[in-house]
BAMIGU-143218 format. One line per 4 residues: number of its first residue (from 0); for each residue x, y, z of N, C-alpha, C. Coordinates in steps of 0.001 Angstrom, whole numbers, plus 500000, padded with zeros to 6 digits. Layout:
N
NUM = X,Y,Z,X,Y,Z,X,Y,Z; ...
This chain:
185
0 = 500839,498829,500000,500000,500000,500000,500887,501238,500000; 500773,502034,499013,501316,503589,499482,500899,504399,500392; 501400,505484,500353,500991,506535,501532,500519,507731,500497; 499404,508342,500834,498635,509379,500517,498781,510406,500851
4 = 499407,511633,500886,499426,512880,501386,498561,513966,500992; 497157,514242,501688,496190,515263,501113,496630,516759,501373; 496331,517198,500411,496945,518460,500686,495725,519627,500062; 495554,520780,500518,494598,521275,500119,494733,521572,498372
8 = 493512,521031,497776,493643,521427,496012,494214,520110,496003; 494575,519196,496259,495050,518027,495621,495792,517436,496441; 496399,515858,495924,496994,514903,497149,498437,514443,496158; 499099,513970,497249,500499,513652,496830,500467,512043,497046
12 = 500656,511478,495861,500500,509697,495827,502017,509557,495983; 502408,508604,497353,503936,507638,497010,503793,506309,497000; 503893,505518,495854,503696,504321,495398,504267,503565,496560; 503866,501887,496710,504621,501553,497911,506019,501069,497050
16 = 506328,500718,496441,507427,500047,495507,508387,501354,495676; 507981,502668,496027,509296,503677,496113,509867,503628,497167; 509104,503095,497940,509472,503288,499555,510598,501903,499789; 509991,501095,498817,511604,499968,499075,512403,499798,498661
20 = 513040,500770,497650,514749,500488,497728,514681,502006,496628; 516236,502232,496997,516828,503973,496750,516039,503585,494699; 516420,502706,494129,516375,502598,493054,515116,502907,492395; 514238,502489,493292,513007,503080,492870,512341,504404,493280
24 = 513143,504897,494388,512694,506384,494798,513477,507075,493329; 514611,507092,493268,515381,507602,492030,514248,507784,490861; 513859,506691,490310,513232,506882,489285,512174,507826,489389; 510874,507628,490513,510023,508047,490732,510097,509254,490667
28 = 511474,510233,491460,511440,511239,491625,511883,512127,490670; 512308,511112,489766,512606,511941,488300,511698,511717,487530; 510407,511384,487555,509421,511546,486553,507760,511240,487672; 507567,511861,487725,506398,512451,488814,505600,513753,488567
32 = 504498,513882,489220,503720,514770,488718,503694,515453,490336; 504688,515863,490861,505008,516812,492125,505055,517831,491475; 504625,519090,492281,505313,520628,491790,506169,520880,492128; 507270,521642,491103,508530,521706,490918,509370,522019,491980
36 = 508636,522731,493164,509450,523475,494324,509441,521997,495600; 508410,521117,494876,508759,520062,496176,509644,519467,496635; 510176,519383,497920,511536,518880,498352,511086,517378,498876; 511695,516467,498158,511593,514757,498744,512986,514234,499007
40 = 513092,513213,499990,513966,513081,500539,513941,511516,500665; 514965,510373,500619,514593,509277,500801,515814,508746,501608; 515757,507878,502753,516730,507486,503669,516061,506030,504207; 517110,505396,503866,516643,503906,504118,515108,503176,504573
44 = 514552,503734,503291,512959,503508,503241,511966,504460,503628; 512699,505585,504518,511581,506212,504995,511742,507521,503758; 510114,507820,503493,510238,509335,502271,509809,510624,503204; 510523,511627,502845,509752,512740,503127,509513,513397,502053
48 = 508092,514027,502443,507570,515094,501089,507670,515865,501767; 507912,517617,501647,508133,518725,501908,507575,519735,501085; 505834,519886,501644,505502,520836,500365,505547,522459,501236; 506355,522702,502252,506076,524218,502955,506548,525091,502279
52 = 506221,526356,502607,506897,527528,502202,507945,527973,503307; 508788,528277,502366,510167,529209,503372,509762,529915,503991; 510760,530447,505459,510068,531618,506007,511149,532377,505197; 510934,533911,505058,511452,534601,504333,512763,534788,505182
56 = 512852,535478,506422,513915,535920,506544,514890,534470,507451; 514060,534011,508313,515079,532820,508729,515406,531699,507915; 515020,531442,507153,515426,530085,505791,515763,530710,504492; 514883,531469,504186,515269,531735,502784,515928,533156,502457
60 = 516960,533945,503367,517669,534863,503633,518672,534541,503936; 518626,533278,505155,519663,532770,505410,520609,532240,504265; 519763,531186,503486,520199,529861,502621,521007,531230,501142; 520705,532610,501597,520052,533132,499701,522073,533842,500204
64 = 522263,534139,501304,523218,534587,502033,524638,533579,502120; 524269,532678,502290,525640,531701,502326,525638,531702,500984; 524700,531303,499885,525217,530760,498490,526313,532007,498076; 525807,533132,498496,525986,534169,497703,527760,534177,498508
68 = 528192,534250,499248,528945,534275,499893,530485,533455,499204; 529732,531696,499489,529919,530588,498520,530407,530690,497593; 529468,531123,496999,529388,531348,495392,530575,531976,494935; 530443,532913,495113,532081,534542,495484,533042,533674,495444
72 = 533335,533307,496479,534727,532783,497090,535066,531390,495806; 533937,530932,495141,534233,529624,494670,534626,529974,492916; 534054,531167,492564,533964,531543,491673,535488,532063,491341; 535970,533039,492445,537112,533305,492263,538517,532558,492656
76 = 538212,531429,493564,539060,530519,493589,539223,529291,492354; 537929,529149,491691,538189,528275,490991,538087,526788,491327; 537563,526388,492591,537938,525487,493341,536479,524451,493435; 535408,524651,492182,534189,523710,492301,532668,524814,492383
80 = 531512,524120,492436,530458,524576,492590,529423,524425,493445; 528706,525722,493877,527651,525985,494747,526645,525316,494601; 525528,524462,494650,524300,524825,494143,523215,525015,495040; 522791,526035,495422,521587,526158,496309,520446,525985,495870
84 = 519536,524606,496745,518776,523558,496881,518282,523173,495460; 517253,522293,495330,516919,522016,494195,517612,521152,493196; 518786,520441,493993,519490,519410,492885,519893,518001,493991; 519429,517181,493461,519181,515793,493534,520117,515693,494176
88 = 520539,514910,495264,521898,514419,495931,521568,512841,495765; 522113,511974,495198,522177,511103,495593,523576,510429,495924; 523434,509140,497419,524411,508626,497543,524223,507060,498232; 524532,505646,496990,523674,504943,497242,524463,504057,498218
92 = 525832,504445,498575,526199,503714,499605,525122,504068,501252; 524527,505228,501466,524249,505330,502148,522585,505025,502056; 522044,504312,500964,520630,504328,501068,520016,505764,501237; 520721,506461,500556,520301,508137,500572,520105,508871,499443
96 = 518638,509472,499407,518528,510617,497910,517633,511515,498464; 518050,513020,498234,517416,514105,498765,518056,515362,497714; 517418,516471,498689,517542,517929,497946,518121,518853,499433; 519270,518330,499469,519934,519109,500754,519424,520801,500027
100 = 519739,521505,501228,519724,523325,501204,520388,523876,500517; 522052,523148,500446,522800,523570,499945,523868,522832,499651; 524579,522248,498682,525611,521605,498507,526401,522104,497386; 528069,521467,497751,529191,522203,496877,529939,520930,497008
104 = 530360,520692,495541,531352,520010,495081,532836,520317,494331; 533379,519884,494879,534918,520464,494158,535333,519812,492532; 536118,520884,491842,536531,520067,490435,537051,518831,490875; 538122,519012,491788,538506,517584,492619,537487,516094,492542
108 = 536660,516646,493247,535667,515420,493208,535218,515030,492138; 535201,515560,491003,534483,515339,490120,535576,514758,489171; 536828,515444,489400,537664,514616,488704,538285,513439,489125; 537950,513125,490268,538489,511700,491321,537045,510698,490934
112 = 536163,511068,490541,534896,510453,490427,534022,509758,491328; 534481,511021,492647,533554,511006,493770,531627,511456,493687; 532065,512018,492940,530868,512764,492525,530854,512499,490894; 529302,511662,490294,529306,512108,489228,527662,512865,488873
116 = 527533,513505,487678,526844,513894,487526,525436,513054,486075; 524136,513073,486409,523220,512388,485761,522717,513317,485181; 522588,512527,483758,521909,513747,482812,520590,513296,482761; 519796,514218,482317,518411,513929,482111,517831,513758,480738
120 = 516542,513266,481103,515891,512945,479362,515333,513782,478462; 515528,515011,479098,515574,515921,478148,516417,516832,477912; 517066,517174,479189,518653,518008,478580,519056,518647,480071; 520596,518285,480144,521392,519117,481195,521251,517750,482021
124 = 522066,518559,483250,522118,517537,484039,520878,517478,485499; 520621,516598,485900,519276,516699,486804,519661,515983,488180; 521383,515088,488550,521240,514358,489714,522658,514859,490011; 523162,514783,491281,524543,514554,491431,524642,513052,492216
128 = 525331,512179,491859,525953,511098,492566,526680,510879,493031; 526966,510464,494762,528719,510124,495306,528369,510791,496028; 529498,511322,496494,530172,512033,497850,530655,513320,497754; 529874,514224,497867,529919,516270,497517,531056,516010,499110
132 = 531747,517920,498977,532776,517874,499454,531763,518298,500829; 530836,519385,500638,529677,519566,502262,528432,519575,501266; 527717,519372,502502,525921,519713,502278,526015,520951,503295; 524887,521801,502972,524335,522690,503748,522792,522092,504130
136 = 522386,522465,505323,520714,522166,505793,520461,522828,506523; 519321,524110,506534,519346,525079,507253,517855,524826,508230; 518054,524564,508975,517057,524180,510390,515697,525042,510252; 514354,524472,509715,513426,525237,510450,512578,524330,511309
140 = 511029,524977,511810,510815,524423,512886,510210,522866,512703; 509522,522877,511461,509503,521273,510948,510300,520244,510980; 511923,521002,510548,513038,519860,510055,513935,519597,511131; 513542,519909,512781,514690,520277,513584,515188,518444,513458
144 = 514062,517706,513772,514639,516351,513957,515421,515327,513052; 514534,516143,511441,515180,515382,510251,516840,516051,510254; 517190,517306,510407,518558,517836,509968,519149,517541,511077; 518582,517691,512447,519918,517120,513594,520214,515783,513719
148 = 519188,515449,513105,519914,513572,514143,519377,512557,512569; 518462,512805,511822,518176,511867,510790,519272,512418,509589; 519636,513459,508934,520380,513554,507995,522173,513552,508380; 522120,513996,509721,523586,514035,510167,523726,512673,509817
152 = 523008,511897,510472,523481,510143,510558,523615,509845,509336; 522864,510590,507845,523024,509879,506939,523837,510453,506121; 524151,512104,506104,525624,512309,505777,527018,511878,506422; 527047,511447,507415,528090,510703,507811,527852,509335,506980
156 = 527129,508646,506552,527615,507605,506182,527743,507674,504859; 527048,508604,504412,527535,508898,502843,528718,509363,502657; 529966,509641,503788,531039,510202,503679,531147,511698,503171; 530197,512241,503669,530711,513797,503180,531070,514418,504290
160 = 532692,514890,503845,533276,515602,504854,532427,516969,505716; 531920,517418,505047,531510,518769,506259,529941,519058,506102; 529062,519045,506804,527642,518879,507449,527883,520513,507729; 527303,521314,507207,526583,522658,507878,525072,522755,508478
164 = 525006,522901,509535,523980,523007,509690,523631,524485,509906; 522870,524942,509652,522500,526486,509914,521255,526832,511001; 521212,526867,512441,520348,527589,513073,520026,528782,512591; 518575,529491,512232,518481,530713,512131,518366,531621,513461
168 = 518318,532796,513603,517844,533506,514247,516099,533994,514728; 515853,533855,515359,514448,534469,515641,515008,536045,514480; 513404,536037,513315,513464,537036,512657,513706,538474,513165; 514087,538889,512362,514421,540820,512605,513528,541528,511816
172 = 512724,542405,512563,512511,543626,511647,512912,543966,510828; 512812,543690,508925,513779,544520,508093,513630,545961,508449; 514926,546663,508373,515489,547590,507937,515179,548243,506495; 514151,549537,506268,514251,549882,505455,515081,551519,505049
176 = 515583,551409,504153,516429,553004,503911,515854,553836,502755; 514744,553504,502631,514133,553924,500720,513167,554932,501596; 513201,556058,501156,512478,557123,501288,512005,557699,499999; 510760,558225,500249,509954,559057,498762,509603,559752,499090
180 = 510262,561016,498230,509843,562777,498257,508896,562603,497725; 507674,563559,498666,506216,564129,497661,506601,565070,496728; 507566,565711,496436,507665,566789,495799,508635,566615,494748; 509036,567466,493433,510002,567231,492600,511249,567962,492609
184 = 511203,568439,493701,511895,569485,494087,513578,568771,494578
């Protein structure tokens, strides 16, 4: 039997055949009728679907802040790539496939063939495979249990050297500096 996830406007079907082995979550999750922003996650049988919205300033300020940071430093070192969320991790020594927050792989890895990359059936590439050099996973109040103790355990066994985890802050008041004259003066 699968599991049913109702969701308002429509339901999320996971076949039971995905739920038993990485090989068939793989497929599934590359040809599915999910909306595009959904985050699924698969770890030795158990799936998560993730249909929430970001909070703006503690997740998706945070996550928009390291890439950018990342990004910089990687760009001008030369030393591999960023990609913030939205790209397939898989790693099947660990019975593991997800859409970490954030992950970066080095040319290194890619030229050691720690990491390879899966193309898709219609163009570009759509998976990474192996062992990225870190994941990023930035904590909100849903994921405290999956990112502290369920994904740590399973990036350690996928062998990726460095686990970020990101606590946010209780939000801040933005700061605004934009002022508008009534006048043309």
């Amino acid at each position: 039997m699968g599991l049913t996830v109702q969701l308002t406007g429509g339901a999320i079907h996971v076949p039971e055949h995905v739920r038993q082995n990485l090989a068939a979550f793989r497929e599934w999750a590359g040809d599915n009728d999910l909306p595009e922003k959904t985050r699924i996650d698969f770890y030795k049988g158990e799936v998560w679907v993730d249909m929430g919205k970001e909070q703006l300033y503690t997740h998706g300020l945070l996550k928009t802040e390291i890439a950018a940071v990342l990004t910089f430093v990687l760009k001008a070192s030369g030393l591999g790539t960023y990609w913030c969320n939205g790209v397939l991790l898989t790693n099947e020594a660990a019975d593991l496939s997800g859409n970490p927050d954030g992950t970066y792989v080095s040319h290194e890895a890619l030229e050691a063939g720690r990491v390879t990359r899966t193309e898709g059936a219609d163009e570009g590439y759509v998976e990474l495979v192996g062992t990225p050099d870190m994941v990023l996973e930035v904590v909100s109040e849903s994921s405290v249990a999956k990112d502290t103790v369920t994904l740590r355990q399973a990036y350690w066994e996928a062998g990726i050297p460095e686990y970020w985890l990101a606590v946010p802050q209780p939000p801040q008041r933005p700061v605004s500096s934009f002022q508008q004259s009534r006048s043309w003066s």
